[in-house]
N, C-alpha and C positions, 0 to 999 in steps of 0.2 A: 314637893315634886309632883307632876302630872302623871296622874293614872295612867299608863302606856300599855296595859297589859291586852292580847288580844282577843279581838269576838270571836266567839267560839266557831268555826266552819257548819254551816247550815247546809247539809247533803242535801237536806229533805227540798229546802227550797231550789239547789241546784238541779235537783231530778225533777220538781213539778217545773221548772223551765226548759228544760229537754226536750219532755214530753210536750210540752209546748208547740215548742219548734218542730217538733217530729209531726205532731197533729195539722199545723199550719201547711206546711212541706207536704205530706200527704192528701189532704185537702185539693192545697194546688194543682198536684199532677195527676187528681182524678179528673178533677173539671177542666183542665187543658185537654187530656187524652178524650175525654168525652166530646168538648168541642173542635177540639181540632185533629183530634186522629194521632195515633203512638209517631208514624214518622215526622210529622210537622212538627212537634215541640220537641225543645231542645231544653237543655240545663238549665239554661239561661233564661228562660223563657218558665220555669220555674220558678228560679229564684226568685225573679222580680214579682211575680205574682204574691209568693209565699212572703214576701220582706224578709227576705236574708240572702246571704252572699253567695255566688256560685259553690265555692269551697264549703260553705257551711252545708248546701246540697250534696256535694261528693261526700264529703263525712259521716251528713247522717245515714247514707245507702248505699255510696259506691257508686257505680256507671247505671245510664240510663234503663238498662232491664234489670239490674238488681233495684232499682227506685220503684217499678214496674211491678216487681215479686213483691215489694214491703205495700204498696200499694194496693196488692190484690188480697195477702195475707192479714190487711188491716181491713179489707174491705169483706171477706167473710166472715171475722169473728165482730165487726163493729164498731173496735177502739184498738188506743195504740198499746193497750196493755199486752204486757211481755206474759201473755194464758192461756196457754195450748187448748184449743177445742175441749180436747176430752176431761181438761178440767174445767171447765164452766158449767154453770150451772146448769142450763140443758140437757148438755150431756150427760152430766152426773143425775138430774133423774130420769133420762133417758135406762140407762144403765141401771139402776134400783129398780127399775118396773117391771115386776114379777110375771108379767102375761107378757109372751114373746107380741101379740098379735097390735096389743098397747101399746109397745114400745115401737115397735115398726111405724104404728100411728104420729106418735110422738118425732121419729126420725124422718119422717115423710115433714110435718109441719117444718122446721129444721131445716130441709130442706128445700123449701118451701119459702123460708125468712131469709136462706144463703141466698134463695137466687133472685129475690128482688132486691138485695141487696147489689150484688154481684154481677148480675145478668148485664145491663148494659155495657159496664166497664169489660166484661168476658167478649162481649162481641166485638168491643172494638180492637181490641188485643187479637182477638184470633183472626180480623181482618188483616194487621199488621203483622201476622207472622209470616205470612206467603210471601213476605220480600225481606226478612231480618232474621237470620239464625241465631242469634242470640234469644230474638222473642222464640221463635220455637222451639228452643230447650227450655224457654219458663213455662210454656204451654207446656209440653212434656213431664214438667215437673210435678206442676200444679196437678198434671191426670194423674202421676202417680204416687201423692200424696190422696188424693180423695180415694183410690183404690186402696191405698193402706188404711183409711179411716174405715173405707167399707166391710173389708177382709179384719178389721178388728173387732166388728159390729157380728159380723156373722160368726166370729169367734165367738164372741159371749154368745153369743144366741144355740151355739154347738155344744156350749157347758150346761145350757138349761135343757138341753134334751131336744135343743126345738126344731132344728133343721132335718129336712125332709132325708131319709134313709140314702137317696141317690147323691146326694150333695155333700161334698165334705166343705171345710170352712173357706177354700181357695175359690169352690167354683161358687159357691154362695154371693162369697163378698164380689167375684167378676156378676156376677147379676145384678145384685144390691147397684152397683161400681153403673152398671151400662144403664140401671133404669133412672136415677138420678142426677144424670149427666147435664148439664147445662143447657147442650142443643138439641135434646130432647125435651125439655120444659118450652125452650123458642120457639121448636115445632107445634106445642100444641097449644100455647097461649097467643103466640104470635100470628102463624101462621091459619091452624084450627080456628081461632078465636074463644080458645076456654078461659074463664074465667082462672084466677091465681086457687079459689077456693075447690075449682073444679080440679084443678090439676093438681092439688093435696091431696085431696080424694082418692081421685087414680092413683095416684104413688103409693100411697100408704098401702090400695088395696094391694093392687100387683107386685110389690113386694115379699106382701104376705104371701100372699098365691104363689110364687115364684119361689119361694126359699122355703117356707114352715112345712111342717109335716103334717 
């Protein structure tokens, strides 16, 4: 009688084909939004880009501004891996680094890597919120997620002693939160004409200056 017994379910290769599709899918609707602007593309107009089915698009992210969020959320940390900021490696030796003045160094760079990453796809998005209320509650989101990254940063930085006597860790991390800002980096790269190394620099220091004791 013929062996019938079954192969065993292979998770592993079903999860590196997900991510796949998650990668491809993402991919797409950055380079659509970048050439053609958040309202011009549509689902569909994804799909086909990415090689897969409209539905396959809904499922991996929902409607167009949740595709938008997974997109912008893939687009600050790098990949599609499911790894909250603060655990990456960055952050975590950001976070070890015993001299408050270092680590603001380190968080400046950081931010620095988010927004060449991120920069153009931010600008097109916040051109697209002025007509789309959906995009402007992701733009709202996203500002207050990087305020709660910042207001976490100035926490640790309150346990090492290091913030400046007038400052508690709320008004800290709003400073850290307004100097790092995305159209603040446009303003001075873009507009100024500073160089990406230039405008490390600056971060890093005024940071310090602004918050440390």
């Amino acid at each position: 009688m013929a062996d019938v017994r079954k192969r065993p379910y292979d998770s592993s290769a079903r999860r590196l084909q997900a991510a796949g599709t998650q990668q491809r899918i993402v991919a797409a609707t950055r380079d659509l939004f970048l050439a053609r602007g958040y309202a011009a593309t549509t689902m569909a107009d994804v799909a086909a880009a990415a090689g897969v089915s409209v539905q396959t698009v809904y499922s991996a992210a929902g409607g167009k501004a949740a595709l938008a969020k997974r997109v912008w959320d893939v687009t600050v940390v790098g990949d599609v891996e499911a790894v909250p900021m603060n655990l990456r490696p960055q952050m975590q030796e950001l976070m070890a680094e015993p001299d408050p003045h270092s680590a603001l160094l380190l968080y400046a760079r950081l931010s620095r890597q988010v927004y060449e990453r991120l920069g153009p796809l931010a600008r097109v998005l916040r051109a697209g919120a002025a007509g789309d209320e959906n995009l402007r509650r992701l733009i709202d989101t996203t500002e207050g997620e990087r305020l709660t990254g910042t207001t976490a940063l100035a926490t640790h930085l309150h346990a090492m002693g290091a913030l400046r006597a007038d400052l508690t860790p709320t008004s800290a991390g709003q400073r850290l939160w307004a100097l790092n800002g995305g159209e603040v980096a446009d303003g001075l790269t873009l507009r100024c004409g500073w160089t990406l190394d230039e405008y490390e620099a600056w971060l890093g220091e005024s940071m310090a200056h602004a918050v440390l004791g």
